[in-house]
N, C-alpha and C positions, 0 to 999 in steps of 0.2 A: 081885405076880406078873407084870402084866402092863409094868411097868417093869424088869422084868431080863427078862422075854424080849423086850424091845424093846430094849435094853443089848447082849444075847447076839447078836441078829440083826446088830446096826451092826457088832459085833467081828470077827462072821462073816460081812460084807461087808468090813469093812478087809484082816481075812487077806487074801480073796479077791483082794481088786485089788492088795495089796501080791503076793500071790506070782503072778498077771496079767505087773503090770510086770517082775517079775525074770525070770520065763519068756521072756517078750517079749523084753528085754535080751538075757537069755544067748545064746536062740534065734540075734540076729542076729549073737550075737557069733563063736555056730558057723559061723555059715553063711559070715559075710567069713574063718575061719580055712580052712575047707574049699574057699572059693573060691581064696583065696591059692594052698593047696597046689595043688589041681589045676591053677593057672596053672604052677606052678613042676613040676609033674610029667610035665604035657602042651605044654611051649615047647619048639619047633622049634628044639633048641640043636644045633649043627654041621649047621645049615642055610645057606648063604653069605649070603643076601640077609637073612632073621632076625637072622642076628648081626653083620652088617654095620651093620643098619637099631639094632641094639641098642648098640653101640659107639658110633652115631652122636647115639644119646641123652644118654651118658654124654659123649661131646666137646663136645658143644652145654652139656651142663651145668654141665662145667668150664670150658667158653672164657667162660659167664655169670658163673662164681664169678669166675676171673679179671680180667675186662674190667669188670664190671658191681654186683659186691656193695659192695666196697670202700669204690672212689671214687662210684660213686651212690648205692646204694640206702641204707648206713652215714650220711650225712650228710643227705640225705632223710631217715630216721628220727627225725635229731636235731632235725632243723627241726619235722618235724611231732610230736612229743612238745615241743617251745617252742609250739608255736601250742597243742597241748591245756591248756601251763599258763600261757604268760604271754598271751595273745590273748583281752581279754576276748571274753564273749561276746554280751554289748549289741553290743559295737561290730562284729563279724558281722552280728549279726542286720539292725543299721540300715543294713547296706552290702550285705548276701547273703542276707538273707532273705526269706520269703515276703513279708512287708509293704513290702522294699525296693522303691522306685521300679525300674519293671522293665527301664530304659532304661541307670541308674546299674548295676543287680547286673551283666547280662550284661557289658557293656562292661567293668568289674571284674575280671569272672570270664574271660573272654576274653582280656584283654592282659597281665592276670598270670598267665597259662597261657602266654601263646607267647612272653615273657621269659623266660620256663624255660629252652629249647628241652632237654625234655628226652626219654626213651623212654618206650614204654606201663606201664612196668612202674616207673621210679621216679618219676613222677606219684602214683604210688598212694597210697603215704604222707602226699602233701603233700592231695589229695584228700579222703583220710579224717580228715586233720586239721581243715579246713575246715567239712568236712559236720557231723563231732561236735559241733562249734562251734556250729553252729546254723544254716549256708549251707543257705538253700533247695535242695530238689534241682536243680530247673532251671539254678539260678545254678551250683552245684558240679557239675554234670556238663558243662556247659561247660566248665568248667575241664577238668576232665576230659579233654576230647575235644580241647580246644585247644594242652596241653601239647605232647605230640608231634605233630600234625597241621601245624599252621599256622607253627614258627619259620622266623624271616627265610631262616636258610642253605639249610633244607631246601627253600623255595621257591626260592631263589637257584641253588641247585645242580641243581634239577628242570630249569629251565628251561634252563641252558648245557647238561644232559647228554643230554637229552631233548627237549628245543627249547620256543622260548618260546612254542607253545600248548600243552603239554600242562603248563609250570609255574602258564602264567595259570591255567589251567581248574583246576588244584589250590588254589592261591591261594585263589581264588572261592569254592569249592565249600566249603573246608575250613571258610573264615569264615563262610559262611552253614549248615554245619553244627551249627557247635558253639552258635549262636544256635537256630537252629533244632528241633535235637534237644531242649535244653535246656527249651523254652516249651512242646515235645507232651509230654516226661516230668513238668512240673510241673500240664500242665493236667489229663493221666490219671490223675494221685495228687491231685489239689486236695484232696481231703475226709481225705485223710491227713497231708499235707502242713503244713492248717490245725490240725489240731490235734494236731500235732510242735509247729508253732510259738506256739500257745499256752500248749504245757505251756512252752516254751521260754522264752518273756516271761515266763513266772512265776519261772521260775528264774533268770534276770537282772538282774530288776526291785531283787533287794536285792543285788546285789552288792557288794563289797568294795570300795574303790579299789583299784587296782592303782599299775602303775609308769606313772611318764609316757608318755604315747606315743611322745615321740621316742626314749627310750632303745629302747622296744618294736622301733621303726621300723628303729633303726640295728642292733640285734642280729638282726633279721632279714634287712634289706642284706646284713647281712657275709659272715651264713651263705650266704646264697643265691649270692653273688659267688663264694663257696668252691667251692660245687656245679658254678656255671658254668663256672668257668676251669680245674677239676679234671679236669674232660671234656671241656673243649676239644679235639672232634676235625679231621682234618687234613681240604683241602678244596683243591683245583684253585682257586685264590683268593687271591691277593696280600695281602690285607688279614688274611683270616684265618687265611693262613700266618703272618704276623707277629705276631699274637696267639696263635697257635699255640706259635713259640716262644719267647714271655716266660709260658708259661702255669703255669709253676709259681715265677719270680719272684713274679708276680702272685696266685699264691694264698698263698705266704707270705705277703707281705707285706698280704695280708688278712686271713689269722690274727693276724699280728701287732696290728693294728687293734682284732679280736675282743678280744684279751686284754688291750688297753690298755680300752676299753668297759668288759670285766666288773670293771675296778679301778675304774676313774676314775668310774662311772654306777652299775654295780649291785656294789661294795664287797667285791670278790673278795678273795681274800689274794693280793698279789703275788709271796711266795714259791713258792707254789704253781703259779703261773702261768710265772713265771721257770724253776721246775727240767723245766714239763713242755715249755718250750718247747726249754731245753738238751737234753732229751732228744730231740725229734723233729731238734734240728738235730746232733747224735750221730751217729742214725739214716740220715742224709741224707748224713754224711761219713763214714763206712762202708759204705753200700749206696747210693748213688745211683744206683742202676740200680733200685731199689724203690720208689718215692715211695708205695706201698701200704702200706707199713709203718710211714711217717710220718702218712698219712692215719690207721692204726689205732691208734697211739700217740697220736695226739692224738685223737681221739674218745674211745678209751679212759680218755686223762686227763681230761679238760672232762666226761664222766659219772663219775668218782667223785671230781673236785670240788665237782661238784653234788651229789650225795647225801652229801656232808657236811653239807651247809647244812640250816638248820630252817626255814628261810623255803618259799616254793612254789620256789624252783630244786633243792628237794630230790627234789620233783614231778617236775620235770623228766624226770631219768632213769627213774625207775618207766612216766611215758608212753612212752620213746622202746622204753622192753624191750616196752610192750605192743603199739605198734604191730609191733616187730619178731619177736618170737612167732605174730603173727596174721597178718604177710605172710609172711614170709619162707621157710618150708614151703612154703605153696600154690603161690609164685614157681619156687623150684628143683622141684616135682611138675610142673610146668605146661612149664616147659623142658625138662624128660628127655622128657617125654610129648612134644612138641613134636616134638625132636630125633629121636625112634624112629618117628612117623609119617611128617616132612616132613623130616627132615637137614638138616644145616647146608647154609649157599648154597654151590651147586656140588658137594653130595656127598645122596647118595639114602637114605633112609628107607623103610619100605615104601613108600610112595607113590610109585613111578617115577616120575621128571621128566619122562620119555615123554607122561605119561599125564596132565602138567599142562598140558604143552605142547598135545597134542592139545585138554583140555577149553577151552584159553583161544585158539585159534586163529584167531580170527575177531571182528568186532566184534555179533553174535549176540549177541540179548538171555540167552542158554542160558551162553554164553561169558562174559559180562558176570558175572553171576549167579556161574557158577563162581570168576573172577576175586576178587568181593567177597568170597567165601566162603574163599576161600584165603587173601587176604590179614588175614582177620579171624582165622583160625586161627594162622600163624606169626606170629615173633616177628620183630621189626627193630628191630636199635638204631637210636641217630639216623642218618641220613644211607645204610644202608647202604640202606634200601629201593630208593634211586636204582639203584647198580649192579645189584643183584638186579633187577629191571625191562628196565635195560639188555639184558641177557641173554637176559630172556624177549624181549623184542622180537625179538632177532637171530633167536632160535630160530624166527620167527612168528608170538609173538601180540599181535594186534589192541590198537589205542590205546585203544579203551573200555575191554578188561580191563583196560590198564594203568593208567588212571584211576583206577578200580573198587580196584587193589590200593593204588595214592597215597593214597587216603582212607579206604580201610578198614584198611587195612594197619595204617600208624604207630599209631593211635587205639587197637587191637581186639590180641589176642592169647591164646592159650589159658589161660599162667600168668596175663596180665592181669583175665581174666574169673573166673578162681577166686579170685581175691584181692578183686575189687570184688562176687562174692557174698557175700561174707566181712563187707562192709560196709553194704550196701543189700538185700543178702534174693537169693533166686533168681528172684520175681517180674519186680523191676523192673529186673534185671542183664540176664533175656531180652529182656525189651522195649528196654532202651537196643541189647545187640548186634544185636536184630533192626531196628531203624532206623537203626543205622550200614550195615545190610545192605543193606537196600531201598534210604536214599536213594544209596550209593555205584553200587548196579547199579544203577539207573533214572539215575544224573548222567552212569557210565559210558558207558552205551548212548545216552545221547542227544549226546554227545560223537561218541561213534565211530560215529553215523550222518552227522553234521554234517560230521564232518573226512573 
């Protein structure tokens, strides 16, 4: 007796917590429906400034899908879904992780960030590929913060447009950033960190061989070169005008490369390679005013010639749908949002430009502070942060803020933050944005007392 009412009680605890969590569940799931509606019951529709600031979300989120899905964030994916299957992850670990010599990770993690030169937002991918991998956090969020922050042009272009202290003092700051951010997130998670990377040694320790490394090495080259001259944007610049306009010679003819590699090294079908390159070159002698369509013709092929394959390039594509599933949503929420607080450059959001000008007006550690915090909220592709700054100066404000925005700005972004919670937890996603925060307002301020 006393074993079936002890039977009956456990059954009548399971109920209980099973119909808990359903209550739970549905409960919230009333509440975000009833929330929804009242958003949409109670919006300030044929309001001018509301639906201006509303309009402006929706432009910002297509000028993003336009300019930015395509030819970035699309082949970004592909790279970092390669890094999750053909990138051992010994060979991470002994280069980017916790036990890596800490002189080799950062320095690693640093200069194959700001060869990228890419935005805050297709970083991400490459980021989260790295991290899964096994990259120390330290090591990976350098990367991180170094991608958009610190390439060559974006300093180059600081300094002719802005003058060359306000480019040095970016230069400086950026570099000793992404070092620096990198050593206080690794030393504040140490005890987590270390045993991420010991479950991680175990999991590598019997590895598979894989493919050689140079083939690894060179299919990574290509991709990357793809990325870069893909986006090759336009710059007050002699040199990189000139590269500007051979930049889609130049990316063909590193496809072309690609698809010789995947015959000659990793034993592709050359038919298959052959009809999908007839096709993007089809595409290009009927729409040449679309090179977006050749980029999605060939991504499109090179993933479902991969998932033919029974080897791990079949891998492949599966990693590059999961990275792109788990960014790709939070990206476009995070731009609309964006877009409907702060509007595209030169057109207003709720946030009156009045009212940024005013808060950034001065070299004011208040102003400062404000600055960091704006620029960590909007979005800037590569290079455009220069002009947008330009602007603000005219308008009035003070050189620290505009520091303040150089450094936090590129790095930080609202879609950028909801995407790297997505991969690192909300913990340690606040603490990295809040020390992009502090050190850019305190680099700013102490800049714009100096100058």
């Amino acid at each position: 007796m006393a074993n079936g009412s002890s039977g009956a009680s456990t059954n009548l605890l399971e109920h209980l917590q099973h119909f808990r969590q359903k209550f739970t569940s549905e409960w919230a799931l009333l509440a975000s429906m009833v929330g929804v509606f009242l958003l949409i019951y109670f919006a300030p529709l044929n309001r001018i400034p509301f639906d201006n600031s509303l309009l402006e979300g929706f432009r910002l989120t297509q000028w993003y899908a336009r300019e930015h899905v395509i030819l970035c964030l699309l082949p970004a994916f592909v790279i970092a879904g390669a890094m999750a299957t053909f990138v051992s992850q010994g060979a991470v670990m002994r280069r980017l992780g916790p036990e890596a010599p800490k002189p080799v990770a950062y320095a690693v993690a640093s200069v194959s960030g700001t060869l990228l030169a890419v935005c805050s937002c297709t970083v991400l991918p490459l980021f989260g590929g790295i991290y899964r991998r096994g990259a120390g956090l330290g090591p990976a969020i350098a990367f991180l913060y170094a991608g958009p922050a610190i390439n060559i042009m974006a300093i180059v272009v600081t300094a002719k447009v802005l003058g060359a202290e306000l480019g040095l003092a970016r230069a400086i700051g950026a570099i000793v950033f992404s070092v620096v951010i990198g050593i206080i997130m690794q030393l504040i998670y140490s005890k987590e960190e270390a045993a991420r990377a010991s479950s991680g040694s175990r999991g590598f320790s019997n590895e598979r061989a894989g493919r050689p490394a140079r083939d690894v090495v060179a299919l990574f080259v290509l991709m990357i070169g793809i990325l870069v001259f893909a986006n090759w944007a336009t710059a007050d610049n002699a040199t990189w005008m000139l590269i500007h306009g051979w930049k889609w010679p130049i990316t063909s003819a590193l496809a072309l490369l690609l698809a010789a590699l995947l015959v000659w090294r990793w034993g592709w079908s050359p038919a298959g390679l052959a009809l999908l390159a007839a096709l993007i070159a089809i595409s290009q002698l009927l729409f040449p005013q679309w090179p977006e369509l050749a980029m999605v013709i060939g991504i499109a092929g090179l993933m479902l010639l991969a998932s033919r394959k029974r080897n791990e390039a079949g891998d492949w594509t599966l990693q590059t749908w999961d990275f792109s599933k788990q960014i790709l949503p939070l990206l476009l929420g995070g731009v609309f949002i964006a877009g409907l607080l702060l509007g595209r450059p030169g057109h207003q959001g709720l946030i009156p430009e009045s009212w940024v000008v005013w808060a950034v007006g001065d070299n004011s550690f208040a102003s400062t502070l404000m600055g960091s915090v704006l620029g960590a909220f909007m979005y800037f592709s590569t290079l455009t942060e220069v002009p947008i700054v330009e602007g603000l100066l005219g308008a009035g404000m003070g050189q620290g803020p505009a520091l303040a925005i150089l450094l936090s700005g590129p790095a930080l972004s609202l879609p950028n933050m909801l995407v790297i919670r997505s991969i690192i937890g909300t913990g340690k996603t606040l603490v990295y944005c809040a020390l992009v925060v502090v050190m850019a307002t305190f680099t700013g301020y102490l800049y714009g007392q100096l100058v």
